[in-house]
DOKOL-785799 format. One record per residue: residue in one letter; x, y, z of N, C-alpha, C in turn. Coordinates in steps of 0.02 Angstrom, whole numbers, plus 50000, padded with zeros to 5 digits. Layout:
REM DOKOL-785799
AXYZXYZXYZ
...
***
This chain:
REM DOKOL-785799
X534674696454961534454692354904533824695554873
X533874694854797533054697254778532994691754758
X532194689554784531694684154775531054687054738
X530844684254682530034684354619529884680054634
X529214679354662528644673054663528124676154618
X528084670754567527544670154513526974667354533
X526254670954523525774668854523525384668854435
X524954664454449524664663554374524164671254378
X524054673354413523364678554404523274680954460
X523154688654467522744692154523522154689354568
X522024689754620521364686854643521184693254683
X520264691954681520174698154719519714696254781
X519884691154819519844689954881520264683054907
X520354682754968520654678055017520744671954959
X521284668154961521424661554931521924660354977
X521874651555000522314648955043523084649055018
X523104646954961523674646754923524134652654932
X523754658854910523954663754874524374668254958
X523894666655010523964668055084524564665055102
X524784659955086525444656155126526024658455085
X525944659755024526644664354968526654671255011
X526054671855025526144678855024526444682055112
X526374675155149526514677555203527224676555214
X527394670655173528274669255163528564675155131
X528304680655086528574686955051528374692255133
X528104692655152528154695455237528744694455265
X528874688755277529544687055327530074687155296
X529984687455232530794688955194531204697755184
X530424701355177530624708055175530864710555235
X530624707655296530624709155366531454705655389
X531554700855351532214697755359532784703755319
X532454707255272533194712055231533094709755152
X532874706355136532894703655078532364707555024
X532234706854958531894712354925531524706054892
X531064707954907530464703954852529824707154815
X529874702854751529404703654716528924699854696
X528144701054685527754697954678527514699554603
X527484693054572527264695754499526504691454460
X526154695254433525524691954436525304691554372
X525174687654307525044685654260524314690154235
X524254692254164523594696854133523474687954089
X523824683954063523824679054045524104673354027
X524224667854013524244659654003524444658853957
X525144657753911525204653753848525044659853797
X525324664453813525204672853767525364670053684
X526184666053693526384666153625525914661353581
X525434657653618525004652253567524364656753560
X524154661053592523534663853581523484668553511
X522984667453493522714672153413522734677053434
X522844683453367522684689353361522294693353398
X521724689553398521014692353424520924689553503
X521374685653505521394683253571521954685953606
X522404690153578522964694953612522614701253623
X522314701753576521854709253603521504708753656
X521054702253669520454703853709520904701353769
X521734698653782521894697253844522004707353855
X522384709653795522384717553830522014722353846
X521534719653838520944724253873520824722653940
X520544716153947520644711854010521344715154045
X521564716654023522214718154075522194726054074
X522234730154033521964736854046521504739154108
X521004734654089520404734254150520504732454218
X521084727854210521244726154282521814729954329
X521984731554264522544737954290522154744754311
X521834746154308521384751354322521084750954360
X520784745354384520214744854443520624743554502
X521264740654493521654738054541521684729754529
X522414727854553522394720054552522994721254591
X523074721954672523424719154729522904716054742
X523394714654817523064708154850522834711054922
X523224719154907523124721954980522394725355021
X521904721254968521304723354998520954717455040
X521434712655022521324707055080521734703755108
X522604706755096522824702855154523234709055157
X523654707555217523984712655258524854711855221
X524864714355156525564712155141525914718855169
X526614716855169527044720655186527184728655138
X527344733855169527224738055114527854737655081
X528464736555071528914731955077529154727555017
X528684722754986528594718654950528124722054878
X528504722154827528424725854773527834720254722
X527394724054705526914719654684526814720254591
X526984716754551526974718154466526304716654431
X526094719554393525614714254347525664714154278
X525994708054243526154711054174525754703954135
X525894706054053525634701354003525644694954015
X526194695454034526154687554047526704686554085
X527064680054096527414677954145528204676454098
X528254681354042528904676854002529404683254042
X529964679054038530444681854074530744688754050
X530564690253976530874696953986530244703354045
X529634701154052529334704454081529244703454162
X529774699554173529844697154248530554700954267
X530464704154318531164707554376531884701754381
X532214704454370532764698854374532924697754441
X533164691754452533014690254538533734683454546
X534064683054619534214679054631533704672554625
X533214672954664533004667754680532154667054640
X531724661054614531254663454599530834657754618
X530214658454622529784652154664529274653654625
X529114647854568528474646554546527934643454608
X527274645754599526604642454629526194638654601
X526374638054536525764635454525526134631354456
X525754624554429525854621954358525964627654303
X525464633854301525774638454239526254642454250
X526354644854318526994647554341527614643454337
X527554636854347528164633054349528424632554247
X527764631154211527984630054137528344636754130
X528264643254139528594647654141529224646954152
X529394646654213529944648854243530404639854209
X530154635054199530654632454157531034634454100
X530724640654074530814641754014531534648054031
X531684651154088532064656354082532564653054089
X533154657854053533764655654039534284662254080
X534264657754145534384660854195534794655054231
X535374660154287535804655754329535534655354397
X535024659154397534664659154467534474654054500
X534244654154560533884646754567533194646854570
X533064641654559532094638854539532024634354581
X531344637954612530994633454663530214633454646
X529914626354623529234623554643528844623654684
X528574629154718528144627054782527344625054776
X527404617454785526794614854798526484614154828
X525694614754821525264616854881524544611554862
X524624607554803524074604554803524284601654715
X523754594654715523654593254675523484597254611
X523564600454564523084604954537522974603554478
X522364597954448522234595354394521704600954388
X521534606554384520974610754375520854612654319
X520564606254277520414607054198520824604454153
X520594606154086521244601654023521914607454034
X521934614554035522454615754028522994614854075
X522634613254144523034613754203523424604854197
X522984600354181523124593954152523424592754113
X523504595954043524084595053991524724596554030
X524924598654076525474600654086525694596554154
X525424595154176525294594954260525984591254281
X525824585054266526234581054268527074579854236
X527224585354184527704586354140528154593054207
X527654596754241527934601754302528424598554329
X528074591854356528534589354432529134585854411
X529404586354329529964585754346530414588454288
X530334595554314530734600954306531404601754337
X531674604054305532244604754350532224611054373
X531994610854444531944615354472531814611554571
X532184614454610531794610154691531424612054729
X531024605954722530234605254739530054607554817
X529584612254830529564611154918528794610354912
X528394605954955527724605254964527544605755043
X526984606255050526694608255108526424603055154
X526484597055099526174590655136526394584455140
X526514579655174526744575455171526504570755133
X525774569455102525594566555066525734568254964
X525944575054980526024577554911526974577054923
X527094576754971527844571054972528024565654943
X527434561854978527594553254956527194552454868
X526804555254866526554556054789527274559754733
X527434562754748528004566354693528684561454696
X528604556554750529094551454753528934546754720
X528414542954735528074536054728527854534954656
X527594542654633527344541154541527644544854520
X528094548454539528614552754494529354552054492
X529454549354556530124548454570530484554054572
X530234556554602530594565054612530594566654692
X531364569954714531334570754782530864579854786
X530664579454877530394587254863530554588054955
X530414592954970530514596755027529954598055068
X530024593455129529424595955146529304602355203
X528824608055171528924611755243528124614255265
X527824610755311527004612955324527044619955340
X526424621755327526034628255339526054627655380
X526194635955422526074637655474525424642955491
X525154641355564524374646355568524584651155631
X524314657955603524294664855632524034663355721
X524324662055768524034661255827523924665955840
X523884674555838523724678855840522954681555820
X522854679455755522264677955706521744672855752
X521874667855748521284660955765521534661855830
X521204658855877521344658155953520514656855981
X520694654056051519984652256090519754659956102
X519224660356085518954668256128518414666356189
X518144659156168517424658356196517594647456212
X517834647856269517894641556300517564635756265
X517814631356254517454624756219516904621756250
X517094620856320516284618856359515854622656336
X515964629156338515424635756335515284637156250
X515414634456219515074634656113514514632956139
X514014633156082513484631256068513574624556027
X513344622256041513314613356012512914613755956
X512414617855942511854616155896512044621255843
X512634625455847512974631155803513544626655755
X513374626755698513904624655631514204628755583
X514824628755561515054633255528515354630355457
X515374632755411515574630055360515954633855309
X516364634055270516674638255216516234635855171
X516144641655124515714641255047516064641855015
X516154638254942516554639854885515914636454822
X516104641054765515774637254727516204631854680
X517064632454703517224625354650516814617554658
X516874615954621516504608254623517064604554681
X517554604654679518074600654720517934603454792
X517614608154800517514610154885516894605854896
X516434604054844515874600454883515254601354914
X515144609754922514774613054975514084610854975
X513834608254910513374603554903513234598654969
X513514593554959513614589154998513564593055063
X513934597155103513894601355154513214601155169
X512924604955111512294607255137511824602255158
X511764595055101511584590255125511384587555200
X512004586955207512294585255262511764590455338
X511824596955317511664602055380510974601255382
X510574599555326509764597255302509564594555347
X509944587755343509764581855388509974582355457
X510364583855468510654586955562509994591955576
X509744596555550509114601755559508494599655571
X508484591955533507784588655540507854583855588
X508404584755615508344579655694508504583655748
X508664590655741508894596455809508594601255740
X508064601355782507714609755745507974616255777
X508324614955832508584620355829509374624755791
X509634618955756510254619955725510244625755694
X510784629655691510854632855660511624633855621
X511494636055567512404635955538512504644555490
X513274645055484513504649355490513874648155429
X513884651955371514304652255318514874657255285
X515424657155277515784661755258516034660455195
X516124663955147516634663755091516674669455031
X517094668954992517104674354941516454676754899
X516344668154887515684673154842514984677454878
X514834678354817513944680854850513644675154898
X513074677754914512614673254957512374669054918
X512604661754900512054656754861511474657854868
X511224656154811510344657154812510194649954825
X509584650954853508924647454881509434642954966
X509774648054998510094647755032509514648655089
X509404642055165508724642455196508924647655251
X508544650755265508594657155321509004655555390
X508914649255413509124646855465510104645355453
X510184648255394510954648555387511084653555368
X511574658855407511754664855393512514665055353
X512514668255310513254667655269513384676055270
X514014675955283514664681155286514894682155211
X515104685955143515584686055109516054689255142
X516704686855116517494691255158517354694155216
X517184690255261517434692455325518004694655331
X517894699555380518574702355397518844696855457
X519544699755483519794694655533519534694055592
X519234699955600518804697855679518164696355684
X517784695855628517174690855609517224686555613
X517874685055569518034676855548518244672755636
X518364676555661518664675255726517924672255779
X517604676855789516744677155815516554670955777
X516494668955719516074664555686516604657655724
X517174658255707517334651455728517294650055816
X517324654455837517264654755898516424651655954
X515874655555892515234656055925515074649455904
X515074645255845514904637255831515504633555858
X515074628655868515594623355923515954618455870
X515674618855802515744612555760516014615555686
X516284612855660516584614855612516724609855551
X516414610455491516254605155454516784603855383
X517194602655372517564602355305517494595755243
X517204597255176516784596355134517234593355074
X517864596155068518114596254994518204588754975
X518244587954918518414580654893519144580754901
X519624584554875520334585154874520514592354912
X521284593654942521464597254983522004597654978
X522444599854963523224603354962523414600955054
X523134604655094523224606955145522734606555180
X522194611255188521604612055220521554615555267
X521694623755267521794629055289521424629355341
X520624628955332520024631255361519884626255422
X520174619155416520204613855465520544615155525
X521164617155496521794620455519521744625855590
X521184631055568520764639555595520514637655639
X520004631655619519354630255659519844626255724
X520354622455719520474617655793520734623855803
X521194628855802521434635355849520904638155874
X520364637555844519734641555908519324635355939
X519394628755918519204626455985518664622955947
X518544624055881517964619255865518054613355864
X517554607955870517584602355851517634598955763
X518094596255750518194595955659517514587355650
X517474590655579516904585155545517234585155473
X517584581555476517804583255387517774578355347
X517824578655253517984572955218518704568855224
X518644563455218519464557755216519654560755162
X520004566355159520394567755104520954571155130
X521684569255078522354569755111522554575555126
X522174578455094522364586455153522214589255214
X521644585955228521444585455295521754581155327
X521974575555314521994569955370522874574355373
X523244579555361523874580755389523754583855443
X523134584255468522834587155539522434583555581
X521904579655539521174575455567521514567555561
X521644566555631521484558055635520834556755654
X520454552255622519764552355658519744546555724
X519314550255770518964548655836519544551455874
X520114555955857520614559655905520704566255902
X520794569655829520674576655831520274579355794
X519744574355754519044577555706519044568955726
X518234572255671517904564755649517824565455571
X518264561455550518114559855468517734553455426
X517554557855397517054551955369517144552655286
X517114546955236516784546655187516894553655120
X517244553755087517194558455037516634559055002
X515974564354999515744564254963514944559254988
X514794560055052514464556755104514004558555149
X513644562055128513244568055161512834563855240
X512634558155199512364554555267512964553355343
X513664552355313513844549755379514134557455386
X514264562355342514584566955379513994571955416
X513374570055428512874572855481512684566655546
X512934561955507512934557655580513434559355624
X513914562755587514784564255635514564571355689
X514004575055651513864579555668513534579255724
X512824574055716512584571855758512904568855825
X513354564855808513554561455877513934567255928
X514254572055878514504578955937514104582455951
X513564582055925512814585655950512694583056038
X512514575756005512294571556076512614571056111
X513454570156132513664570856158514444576756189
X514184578756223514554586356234515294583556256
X515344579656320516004576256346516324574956265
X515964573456226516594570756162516764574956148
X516354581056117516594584656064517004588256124
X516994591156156517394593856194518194590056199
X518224584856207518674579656190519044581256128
X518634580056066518814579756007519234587955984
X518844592056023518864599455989519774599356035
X519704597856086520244601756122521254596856124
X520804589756096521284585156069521564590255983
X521274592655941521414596755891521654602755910
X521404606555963521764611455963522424612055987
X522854605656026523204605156058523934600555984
X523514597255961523844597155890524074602555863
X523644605855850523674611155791524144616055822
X524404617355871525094620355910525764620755867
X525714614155863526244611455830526604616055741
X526004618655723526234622855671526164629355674
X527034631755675527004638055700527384642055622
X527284646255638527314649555567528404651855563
X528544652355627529214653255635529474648155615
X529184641855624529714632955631529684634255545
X529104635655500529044634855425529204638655413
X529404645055413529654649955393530564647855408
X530854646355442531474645555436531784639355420
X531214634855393531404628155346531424630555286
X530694637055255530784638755201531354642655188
X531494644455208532204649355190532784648755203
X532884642555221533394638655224533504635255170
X532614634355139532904628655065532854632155013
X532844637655008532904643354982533604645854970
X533864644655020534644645455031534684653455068
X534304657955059534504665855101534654665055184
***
């Protein structure tokens, strides 16, 4: 079978999203099958002005030149053929048995080809990210095209206000990748780790909040930051931040803090929640539905409050003070988090796939 998964745009580091397409185009090439990955220079080409077609082709000149794979941060298959064109209209897309939009502008696309192939939706999150992602958003989910999502809550939502059936198949995590290196009794209790993002929907604000006040009651805390961007400024010394860690950093960091804090207001999934119980941390996260497809609180995290800086350092606190819990808490999650194996989702996906 040849399979095209559309992405709206190149990225030039780690995205959760972009990581789970890309690891399903792994197991398909490895299965016999030919895939292609095709990646958008821009959005709605045929409505854009003159002057606004030019400056997308420069933008895309530029990106064609510097590079725009993905293979400088993830391990794709060499295998899996990677495109980057104007845009996403079908004469500039590979003709394919099968094709799997990712995203709201990938899906308005791929409604549009006049093709016998089949079309698949894969949803991974809410994604109201702005007016343009919003004008459309809701007009996506009911495409004719079948839906697979990652969550059970973005299940009962595409049912309940849309009335649309969808497929559910969870993410699966690299047990190879995340794993205990450094015993849960044996973390450091007073070590915190956190993902940085600068979208507003991750929250990291609040995070920080939160680590402020845990610091001014255990001066000895210390926390640990990783993420794509630069090092935030006026970032306090007593928190060390990583950009793009590689995998065996990322491994050490979750390993050496005992605690592991998740921030976002909204969550597709919640990848990083996901990492942290395979090495053994204890989870602190926001009540938001992408987390809770992992975090029950007081059994495998402690959740608190979206957007709550006070109780999500009290959560912190109480696994501070007491070690018997978090140890409890951390190893009740990691014994969960088993449960998603990348083989069980990988052969639901490609089953509803039909190959």
């Amino acid at each position: 079978m040849k399979v095209v998964i559309l992405f709206p745009h190149p990225v030039a580091g780690p995205t959760g999203g972009y990581k789970v397409a890309m690891e399903y185009a792994n197991r398909m090439v490895a299965d016999g099958h030919e895939v292609h990955i095709v990646y958008s220079g821009s959005i709605y080409w045929s409505r854009k002005t003159a002057w606004h077609k030019l400056t997308c082709c420069v933008r895309w000149v530029e990106r064609k030149v510097r590079g725009y794979s993905c293979r400088g941060w993830f391990q794709l298959d060499d295998r899996v053929r990677e495109h980057f064109t104007l845009s996403l209209c079908e004469r500039h897309v590979p003709m394919a048995d099968v094709y799997v939009a990712t995203s709201p502008y990938t899906a308005w696309y791929l409604n549009r080809y006049a093709t016998d192939a089949r079309k698949f939706y894969f949803i991974q999150g809410y994604e109201d990210w702005g007016p343009g992602l919003r004008a459309i958003l809701h007009d996506t989910y009911h495409y004719p095209m079948r839906k697979i999502v990652v969550a059970t809550w973005l299940q009962r939502m595409l049912k309940e206000e849309h009335g649309e059936d969808s497929v559910f198949v969870p993410n699966g995590f690299d047990f190879g990748k995340f794993r205990i290196t450094v015993p849960v009794a044996e973390k450091d209790c007073l070590h915190v780790s956190m993902l940085y993002h600068d979208m507003p929907g991750k929250d990291c604000a609040m995070g920080l909040r939160a680590l402020t006040r845990v610091k001014e009651h255990y001066p000895q805390l210390r926390a640990t930051l990783f993420g794509v961007p630069a090092r935030p400024n006026g970032l306090p010394e007593w928190i060390d931040y990583y950009q793009c860690p590689d995998d065996e950093l990322h491994l050490r960091i979750n390993n050496e803090a005992a605690i592991y804090i998740g921030t976002s207001r909204t969550e597709g999934w919640g990848l990083t929640v996901g990492e942290a119980m395979m090495c053994g941390q204890a989870v602190c996260c926001t009540d938001n539905p992408g987390y809770r497809e992992m975090a029950t609180d007081g059994e495998t995290a402690l959740v608190t409050p979206v957007g709550d800086s006070e109780a999500l350092a009290r959560s912190m606190e109480r696994l501070i003070a007491d070690d018997a819990f978090r140890c409890r808490i951390a190893e009740n999650g990691h014994n969960f988090i088993q449960h998603f194996t990348w083989e069980d989702s990988y052969r639901k996906f490609k089953t509803t796939l039909g190959l």
